[in-house]
C-alpha positions as a printed NumPy array, in Angstrom:
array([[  45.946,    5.719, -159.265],
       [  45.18 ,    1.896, -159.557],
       [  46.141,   -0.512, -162.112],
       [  42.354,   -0.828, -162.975],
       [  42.261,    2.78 , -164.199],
       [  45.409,    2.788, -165.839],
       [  44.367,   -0.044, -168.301],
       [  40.933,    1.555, -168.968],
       [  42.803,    4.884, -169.583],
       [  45.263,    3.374, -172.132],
       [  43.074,    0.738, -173.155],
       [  39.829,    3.086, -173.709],
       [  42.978,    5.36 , -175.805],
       [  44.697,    2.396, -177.776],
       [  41.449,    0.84 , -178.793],
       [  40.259,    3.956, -180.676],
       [  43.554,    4.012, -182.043],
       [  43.05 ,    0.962, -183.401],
       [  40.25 ,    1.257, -184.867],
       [  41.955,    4.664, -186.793],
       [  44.914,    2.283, -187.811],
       [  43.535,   -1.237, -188.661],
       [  41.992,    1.213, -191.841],
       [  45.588,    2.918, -192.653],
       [  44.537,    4.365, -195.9  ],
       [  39.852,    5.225, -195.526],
       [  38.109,    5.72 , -198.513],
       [  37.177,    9.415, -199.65 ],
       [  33.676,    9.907, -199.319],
       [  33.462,    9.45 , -203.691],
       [  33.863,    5.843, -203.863],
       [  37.078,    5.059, -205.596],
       [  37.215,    1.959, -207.683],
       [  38.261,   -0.743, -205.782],
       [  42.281,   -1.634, -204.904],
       [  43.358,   -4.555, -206.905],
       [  45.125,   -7.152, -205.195],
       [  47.767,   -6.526, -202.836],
       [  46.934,   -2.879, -203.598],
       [  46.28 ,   -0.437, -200.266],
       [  42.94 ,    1.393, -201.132],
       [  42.724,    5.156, -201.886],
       [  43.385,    7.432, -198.741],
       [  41.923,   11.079, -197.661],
       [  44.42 ,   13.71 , -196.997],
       [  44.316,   13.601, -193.411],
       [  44.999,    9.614, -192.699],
       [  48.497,    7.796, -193.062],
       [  48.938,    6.231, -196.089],
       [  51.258,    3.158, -196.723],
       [  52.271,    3.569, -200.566],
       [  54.064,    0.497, -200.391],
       [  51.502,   -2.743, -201.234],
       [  53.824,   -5.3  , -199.377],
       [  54.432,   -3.531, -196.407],
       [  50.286,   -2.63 , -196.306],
       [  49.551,   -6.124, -196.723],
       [  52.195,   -6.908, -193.685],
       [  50.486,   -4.125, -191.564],
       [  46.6  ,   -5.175, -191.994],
       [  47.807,   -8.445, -192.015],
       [  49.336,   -8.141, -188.246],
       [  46.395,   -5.695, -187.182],
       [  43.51 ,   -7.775, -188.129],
       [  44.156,  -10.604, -186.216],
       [  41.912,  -11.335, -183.094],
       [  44.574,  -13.547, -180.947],
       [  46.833,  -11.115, -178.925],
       [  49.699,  -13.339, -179.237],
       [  49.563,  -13.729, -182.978],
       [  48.523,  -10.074, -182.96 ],
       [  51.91 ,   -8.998, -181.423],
       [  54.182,  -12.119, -183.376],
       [  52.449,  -10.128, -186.348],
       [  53.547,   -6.364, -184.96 ],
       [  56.995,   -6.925, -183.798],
       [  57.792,   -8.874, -187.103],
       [  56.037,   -5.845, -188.898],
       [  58.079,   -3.069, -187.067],
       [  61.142,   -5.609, -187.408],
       [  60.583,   -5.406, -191.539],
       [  59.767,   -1.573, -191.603],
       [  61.464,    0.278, -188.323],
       [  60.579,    3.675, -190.376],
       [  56.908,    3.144, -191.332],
       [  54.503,    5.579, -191.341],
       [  52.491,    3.562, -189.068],
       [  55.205,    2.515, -186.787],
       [  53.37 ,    4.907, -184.14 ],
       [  50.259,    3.32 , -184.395],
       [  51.79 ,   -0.537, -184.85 ],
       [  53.979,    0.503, -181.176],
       [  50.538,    2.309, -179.706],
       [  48.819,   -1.43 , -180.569],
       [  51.513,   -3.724, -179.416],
       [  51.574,   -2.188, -175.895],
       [  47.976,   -2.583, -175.745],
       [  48.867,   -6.016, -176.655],
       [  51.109,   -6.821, -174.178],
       [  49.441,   -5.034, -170.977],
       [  46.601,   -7.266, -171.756],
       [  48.92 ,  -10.103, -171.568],
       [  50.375,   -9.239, -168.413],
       [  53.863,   -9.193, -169.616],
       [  55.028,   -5.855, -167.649],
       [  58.609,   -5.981, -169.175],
       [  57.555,   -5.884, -172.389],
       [  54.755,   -2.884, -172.076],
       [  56.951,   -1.017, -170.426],
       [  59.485,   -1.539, -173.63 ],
       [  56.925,   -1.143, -176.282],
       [  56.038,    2.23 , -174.541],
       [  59.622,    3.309, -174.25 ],
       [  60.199,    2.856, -177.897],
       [  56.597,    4.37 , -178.549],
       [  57.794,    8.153, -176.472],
       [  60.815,    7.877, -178.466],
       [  59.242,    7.934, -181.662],
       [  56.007,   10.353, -180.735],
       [  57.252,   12.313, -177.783],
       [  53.692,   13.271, -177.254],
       [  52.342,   10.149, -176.721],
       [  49.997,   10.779, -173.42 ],
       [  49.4  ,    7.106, -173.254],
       [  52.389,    5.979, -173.153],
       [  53.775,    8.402, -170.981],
       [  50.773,    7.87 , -168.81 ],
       [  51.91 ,    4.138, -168.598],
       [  55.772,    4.822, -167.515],
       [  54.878,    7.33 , -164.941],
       [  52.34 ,    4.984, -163.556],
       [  54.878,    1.558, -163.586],
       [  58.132,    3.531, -162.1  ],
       [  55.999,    5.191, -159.333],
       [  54.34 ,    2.288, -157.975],
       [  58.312,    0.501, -158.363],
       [  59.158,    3.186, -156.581],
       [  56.834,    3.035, -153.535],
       [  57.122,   -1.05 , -153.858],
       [  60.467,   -0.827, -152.47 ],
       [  61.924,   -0.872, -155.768],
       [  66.348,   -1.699, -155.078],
       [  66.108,    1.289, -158.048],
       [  63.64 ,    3.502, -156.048],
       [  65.588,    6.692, -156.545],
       [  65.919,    5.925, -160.736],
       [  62.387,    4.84 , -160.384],
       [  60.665,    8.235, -159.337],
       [  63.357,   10.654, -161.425],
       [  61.757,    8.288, -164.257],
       [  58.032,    8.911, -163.142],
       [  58.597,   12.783, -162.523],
       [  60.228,   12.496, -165.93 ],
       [  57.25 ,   11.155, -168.063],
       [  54.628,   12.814, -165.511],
       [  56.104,   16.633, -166.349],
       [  56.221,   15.468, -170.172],
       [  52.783,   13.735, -170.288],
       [  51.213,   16.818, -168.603],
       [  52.803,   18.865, -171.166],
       [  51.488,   16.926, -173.721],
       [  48.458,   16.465, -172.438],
       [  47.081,   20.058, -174.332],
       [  48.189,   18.544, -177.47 ],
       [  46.116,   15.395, -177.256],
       [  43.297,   15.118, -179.608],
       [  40.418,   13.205, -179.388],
       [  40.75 ,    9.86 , -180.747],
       [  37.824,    9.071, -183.12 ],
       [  34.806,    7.089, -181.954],
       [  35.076,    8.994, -178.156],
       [  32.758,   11.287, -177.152],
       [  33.203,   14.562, -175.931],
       [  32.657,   13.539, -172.224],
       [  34.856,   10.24 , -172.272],
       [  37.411,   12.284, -173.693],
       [  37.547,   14.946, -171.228],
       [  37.405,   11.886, -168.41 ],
       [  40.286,   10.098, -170.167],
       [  42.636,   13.551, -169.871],
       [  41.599,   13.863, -166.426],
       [  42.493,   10.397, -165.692],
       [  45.594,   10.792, -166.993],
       [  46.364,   14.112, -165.539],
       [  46.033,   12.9  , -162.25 ],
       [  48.253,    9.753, -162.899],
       [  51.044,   12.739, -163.986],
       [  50.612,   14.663, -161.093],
       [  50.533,   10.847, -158.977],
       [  54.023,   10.259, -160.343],
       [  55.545,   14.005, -159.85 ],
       [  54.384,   14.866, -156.171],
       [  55.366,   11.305, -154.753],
       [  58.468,   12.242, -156.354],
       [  58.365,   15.825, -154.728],
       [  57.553,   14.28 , -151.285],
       [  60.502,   12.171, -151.323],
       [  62.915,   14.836, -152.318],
       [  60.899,   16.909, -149.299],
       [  58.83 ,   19.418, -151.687],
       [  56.169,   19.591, -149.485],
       [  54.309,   22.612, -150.762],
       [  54.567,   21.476, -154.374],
       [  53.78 ,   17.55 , -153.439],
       [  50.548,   19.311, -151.723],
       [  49.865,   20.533, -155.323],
       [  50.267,   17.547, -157.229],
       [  49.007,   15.026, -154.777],
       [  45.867,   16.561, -154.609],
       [  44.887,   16.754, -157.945],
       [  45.253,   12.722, -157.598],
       [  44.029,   12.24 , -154.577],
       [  40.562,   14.202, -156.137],
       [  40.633,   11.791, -159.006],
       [  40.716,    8.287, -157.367],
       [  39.981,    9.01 , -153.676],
       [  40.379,    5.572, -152.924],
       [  43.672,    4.903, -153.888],
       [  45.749,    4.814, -150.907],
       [  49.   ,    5.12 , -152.701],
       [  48.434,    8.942, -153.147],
       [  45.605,    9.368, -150.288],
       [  48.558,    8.759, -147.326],
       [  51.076,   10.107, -149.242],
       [  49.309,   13.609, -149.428],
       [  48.173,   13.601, -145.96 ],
       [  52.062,   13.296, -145.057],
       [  52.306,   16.02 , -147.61 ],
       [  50.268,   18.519, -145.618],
       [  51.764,   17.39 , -142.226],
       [  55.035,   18.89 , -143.171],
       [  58.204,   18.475, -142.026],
       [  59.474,   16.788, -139.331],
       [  60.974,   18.512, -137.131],
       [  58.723,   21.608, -138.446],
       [  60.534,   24.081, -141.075],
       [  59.117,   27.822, -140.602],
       [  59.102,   28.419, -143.988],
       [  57.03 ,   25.005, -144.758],
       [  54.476,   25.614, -141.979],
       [  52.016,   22.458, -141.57 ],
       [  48.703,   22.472, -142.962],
       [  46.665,   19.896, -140.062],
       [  43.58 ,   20.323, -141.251],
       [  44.098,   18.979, -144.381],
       [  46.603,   16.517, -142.875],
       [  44.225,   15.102, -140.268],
       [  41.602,   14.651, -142.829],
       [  44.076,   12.611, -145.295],
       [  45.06 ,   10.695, -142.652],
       [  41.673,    9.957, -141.421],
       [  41.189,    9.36 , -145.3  ],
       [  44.35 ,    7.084, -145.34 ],
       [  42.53 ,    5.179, -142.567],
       [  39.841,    4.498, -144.913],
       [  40.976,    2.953, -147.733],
       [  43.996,    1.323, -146.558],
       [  44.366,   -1.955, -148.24 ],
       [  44.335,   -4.258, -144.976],
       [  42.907,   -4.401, -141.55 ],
       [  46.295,   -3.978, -140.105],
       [  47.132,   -0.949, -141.798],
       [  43.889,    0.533, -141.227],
       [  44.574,    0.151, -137.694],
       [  48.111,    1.842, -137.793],
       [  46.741,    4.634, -140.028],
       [  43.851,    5.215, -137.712],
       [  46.382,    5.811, -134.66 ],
       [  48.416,    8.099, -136.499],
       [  45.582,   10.113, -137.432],
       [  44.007,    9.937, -134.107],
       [  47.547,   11.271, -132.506],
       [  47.421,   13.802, -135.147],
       [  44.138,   15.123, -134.116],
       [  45.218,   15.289, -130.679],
       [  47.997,   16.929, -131.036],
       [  46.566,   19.799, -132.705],
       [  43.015,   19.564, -130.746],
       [  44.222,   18.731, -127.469],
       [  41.877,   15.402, -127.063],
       [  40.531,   12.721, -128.35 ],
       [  36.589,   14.309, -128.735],
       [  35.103,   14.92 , -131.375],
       [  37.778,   12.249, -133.333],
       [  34.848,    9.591, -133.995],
       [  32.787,   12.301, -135.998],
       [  35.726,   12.945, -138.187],
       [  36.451,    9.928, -139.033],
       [  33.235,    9.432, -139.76 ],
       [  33.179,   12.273, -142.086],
       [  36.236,   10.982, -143.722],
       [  34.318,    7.063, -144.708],
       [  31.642,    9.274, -146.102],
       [  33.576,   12.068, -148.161],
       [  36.248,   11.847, -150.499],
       [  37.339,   15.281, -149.862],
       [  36.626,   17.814, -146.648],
       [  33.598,   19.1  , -146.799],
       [  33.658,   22.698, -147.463],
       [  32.653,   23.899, -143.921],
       [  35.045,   21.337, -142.525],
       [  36.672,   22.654, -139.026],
       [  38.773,   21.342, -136.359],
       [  38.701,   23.512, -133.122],
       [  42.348,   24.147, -131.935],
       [  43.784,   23.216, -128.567],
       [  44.138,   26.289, -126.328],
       [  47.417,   27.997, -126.688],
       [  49.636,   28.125, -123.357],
       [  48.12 ,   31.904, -122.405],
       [  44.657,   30.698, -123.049],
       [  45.388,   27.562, -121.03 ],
       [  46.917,   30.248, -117.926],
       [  44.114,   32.468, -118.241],
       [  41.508,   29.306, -117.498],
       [  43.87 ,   28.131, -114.635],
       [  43.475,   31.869, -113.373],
       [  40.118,   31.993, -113.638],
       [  39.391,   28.768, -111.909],
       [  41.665,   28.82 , -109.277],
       [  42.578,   31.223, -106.443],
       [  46.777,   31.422, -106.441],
       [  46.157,   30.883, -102.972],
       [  44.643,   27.104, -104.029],
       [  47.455,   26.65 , -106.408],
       [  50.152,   24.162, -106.44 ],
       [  53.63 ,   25.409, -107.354],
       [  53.446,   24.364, -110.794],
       [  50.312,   26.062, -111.442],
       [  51.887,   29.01 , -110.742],
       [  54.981,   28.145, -112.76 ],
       [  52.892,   27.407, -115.472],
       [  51.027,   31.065, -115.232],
       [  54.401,   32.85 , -114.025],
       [  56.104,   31.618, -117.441],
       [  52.997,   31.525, -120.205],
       [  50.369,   33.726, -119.027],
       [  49.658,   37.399, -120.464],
       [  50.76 ,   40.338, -118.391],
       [  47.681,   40.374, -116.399],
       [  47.728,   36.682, -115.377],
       [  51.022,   36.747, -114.466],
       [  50.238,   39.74 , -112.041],
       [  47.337,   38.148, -110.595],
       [  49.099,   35.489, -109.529],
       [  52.487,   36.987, -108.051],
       [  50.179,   39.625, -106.518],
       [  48.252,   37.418, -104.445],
       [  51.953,   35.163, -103.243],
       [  54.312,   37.869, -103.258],
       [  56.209,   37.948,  -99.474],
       [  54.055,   35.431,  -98.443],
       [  55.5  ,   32.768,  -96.522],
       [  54.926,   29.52 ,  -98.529],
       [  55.691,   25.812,  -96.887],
       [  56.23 ,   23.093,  -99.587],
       [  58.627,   20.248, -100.509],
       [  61.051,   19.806, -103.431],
       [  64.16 ,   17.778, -104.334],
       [  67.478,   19.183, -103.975],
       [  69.694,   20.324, -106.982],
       [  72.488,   22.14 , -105.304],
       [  73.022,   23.056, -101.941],
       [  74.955,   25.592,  -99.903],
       [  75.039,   27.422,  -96.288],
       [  73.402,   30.618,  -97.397],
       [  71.224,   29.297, -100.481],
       [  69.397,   25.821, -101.64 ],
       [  68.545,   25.66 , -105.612],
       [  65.352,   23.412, -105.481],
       [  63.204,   21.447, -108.298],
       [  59.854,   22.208, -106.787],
       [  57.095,   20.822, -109.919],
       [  56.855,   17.41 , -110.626],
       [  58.314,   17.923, -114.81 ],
       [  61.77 ,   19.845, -112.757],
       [  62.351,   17.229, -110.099],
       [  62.204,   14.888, -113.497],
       [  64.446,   16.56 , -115.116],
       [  66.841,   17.274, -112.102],
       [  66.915,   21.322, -113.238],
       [  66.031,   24.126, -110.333],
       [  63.503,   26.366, -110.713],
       [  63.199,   27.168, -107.262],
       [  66.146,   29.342, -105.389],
       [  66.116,   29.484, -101.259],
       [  68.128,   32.349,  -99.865],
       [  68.718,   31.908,  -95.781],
       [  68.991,   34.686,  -93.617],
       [  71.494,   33.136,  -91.547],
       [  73.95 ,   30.184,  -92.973],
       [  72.845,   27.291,  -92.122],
       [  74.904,   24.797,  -90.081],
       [  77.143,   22.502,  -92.173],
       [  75.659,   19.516,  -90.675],
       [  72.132,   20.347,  -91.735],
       [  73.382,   21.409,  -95.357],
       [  71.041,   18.766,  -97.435],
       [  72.679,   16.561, -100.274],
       [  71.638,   16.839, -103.864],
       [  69.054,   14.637, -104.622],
       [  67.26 ,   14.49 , -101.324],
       [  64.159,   15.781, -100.82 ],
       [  63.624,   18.751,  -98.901],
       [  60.764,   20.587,  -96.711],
       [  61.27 ,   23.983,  -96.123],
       [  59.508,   27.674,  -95.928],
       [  60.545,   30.397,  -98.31 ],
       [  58.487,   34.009,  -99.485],
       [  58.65 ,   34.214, -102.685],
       [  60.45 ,   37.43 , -103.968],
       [  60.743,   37.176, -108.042],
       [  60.958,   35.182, -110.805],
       [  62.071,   35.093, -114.266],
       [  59.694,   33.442, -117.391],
       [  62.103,   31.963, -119.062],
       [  63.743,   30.074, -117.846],
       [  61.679,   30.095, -115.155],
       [  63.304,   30.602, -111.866],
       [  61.67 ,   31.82 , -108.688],
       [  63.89 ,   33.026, -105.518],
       [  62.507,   32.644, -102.468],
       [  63.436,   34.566,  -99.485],
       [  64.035,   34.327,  -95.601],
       [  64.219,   30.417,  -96.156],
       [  63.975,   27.641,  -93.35 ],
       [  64.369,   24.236,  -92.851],
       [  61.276,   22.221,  -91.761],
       [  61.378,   19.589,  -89.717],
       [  59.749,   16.703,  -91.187],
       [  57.407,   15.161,  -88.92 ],
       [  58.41 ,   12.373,  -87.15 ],
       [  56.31 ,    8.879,  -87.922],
       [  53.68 ,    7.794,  -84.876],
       [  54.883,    5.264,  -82.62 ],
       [  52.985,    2.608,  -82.558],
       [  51.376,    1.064,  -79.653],
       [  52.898,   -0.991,  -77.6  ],
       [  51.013,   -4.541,  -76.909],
       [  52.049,   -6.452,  -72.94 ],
       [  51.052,   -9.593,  -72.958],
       [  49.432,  -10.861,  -69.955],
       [  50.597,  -12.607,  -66.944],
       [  48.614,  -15.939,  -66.745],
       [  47.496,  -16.54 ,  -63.67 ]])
């Protein structure tokens, strides 16, 4: 929620007030004879009434006057005078109005303090502290932790205010119903940044989204939610992600980030978000796109999910003969594929003899444990075991580490972890490198 709305929320709120309480005591529609001097004029039943003629005169006196400063020297000295008045709530409502206009933050954020205190449902003012301590909060605030127990403090009591609020005269039906859902969504602002820190995600989801629908440009709930629906990190079962709706905010994040440079880093998280779950980059330009021209995801809005490990076996299957397979292919199929796959494959190399090359892990006379894909020999773990026949002699035993060309048939495996033994293993002989021709120079003559 931006500063922008806030003041047109409170000040689109405090002016009607005003308008109610620079005319503390209305006439009755009869036309009573007019107040002498000094006198407050008669009042209907349902408007304040200051009985005391000094302390009216000290209230219109401060409320009628145009300058802000001499507006609030007027105010303070009025609620300074009469701390019990019946208009203290509407003298407090005025002087924060007073000083947000002035730009003296201390001193709003004060005047509202004192103005919950002495009307506890006081949506504006509430609205005003929720908004201030969240945006501390996410500043980098030294009091960040005070800061958001504040916001989530005055956001939970404005929102439970908020169906007690009554229009303030002089606003229409519609403004008023704009102004609550302003305000609303700067309550739920305040609680579900709060909730995200504290690692709520399925209740920040909530709340973030009702004010990230409101002002769907404000990046200081638009990111905030799309980390929201990403979850946590690493993944709790009983949070599960949500990347639709994460990918979208992000994208969204991207958007209306508030400089070049954080569009850019917003844009590559999103982008690595999308991949992650899509398993490439296509397709990422038309969501974004979608995301500068929507607030919100469109209602037919779909992301089509990377294949899972079977589905990625099954293609590999269908593609490729096991014959035409590299070892990890089949490692891949042997330990993700459905039933079927997997028997495809180990049908077709079963007691086959197979000639390949792999890096030593441990070695023996009668066995050789082998890292035969690329991601094992990495990772210095077997995943290939090479039962001999006959031991082999001690001087060809190979060292760990070295890498090794030899003929096995493979005779099972296990998925997981995946280990393949291979039986009636030999050593190969790597070939030995060409000679290369030998030049004679010749004899001069």
């Amino acid at each position: 929620m931006n500063k922008i709305l806030v003041t047109v929320v409170l000040g689109a709120a405090a002016a009607a007030a005003a308008r109610t309480a620079a005319q503390p005591a209305p006439q009755t529609t009869q036309q009573p004879a007019p107040a002498t001097q000094g006198q407050p004029p008669a009042a209907s039943a349902q408007a304040p009434v200051i009985k005391d003629p000094a302390e009216y005169n000290a209230y219109v006196g401060a409320i009628q006057q145009k300058d802000p400063a001499a507006q609030i020297s007027g105010l303070e000295a009025f609620l300074t005078q009469y701390p019990n008045s019946i208009m203290k709530t509407a003298a407090l409502q005025t002087l924060m109005q007073d000083y947000q206009q002035t730009n003296n933050q201390d001193k709003t954020v004060e005047t509202a303090t004192k103005l919950v205190a002495a009307d506890p449902n006081n949506v504006r003012a509430m609205a005003l502290l929720s908004y201030v301590d969240r945006r501390k909060a996410q500043g980098g605030d030294a009091n960040a932790t005070q800061d958001l127990a504040e916001a989530k403090k005055y956001g939970q009591m404005g929102l439970d205010a908020l169906s007690k609020f009554t229009k303030p005269d002089g606003t229409s039906d519609a403004d008023f119903e704009k102004m609550k859902g302003d305000m609303s969504a700067i309550f739920n602002a305040a609680i579900g940044i709060a909730d995200l820190t504290s690692k709520d995600y399925a209740t920040a989801r909530k709340d973030l989204r009702v004010a990230a629908e409101a002002s769907p440009t404000d990046f200081s709930v638009v990111y905030p939610l799309a980390l929201a629906y990403a979850g946590p990190t690493p993944a709790d079962p009983n949070v599960p992600p949500d990347p639709l709706n994460g990918i979208w905010y992000a994208a969204r994040a991207s958007v209306v980030a508030p400089t070049p440079q954080y569009q850019q880093q917003i844009e590559k998280y999103a982008r690595s978000q999308y991949i992650k779950y899509h398993g490439g980059d296509d397709g990422w330009t038309d969501v974004l796109a979608q995301a500068k021209a929507n607030p919100n995801p469109p209602a037919n809005f779909a992301i089509k999910p990377a294949p899972t490990p079977a589905e990625q076996a099954h293609n590999m299957v269908t593609a490729t003969s096991p014959d035409k397979m590299d070892f990890a292919t089949w490692e891949f199929v042997l330990s993700n594929g459905s039933q079927a796959d997997q028997d495809a494959v180990w049908n077709a190399i079963k007691g086959k003899p197979v000639q390949m090359n792999g890096t030593v892990i441990t070695a023996a006379a009668e066995e050789v444990d082998i890292a035969g894909s690329s991601d094992d020999i990495d990772a210095k773990k077997a995943d290939i075991k090479l039962m001999f026949e006959d031991k082999i002699p001690l001087k060809l035993i190979p060292k760990a580490g070295a890498s090794f060309d030899f003929q096995g048939e493979p005779a099972s495996y296990t998925p997981s972890p995946f280990m393949m033994t291979m039986a009636n293993g030999k050593l190969l002989k790597a070939a030995a490198p060409a000679k290369a021709p030998v030049h004679h120079k010749a004899t001069p003559q």
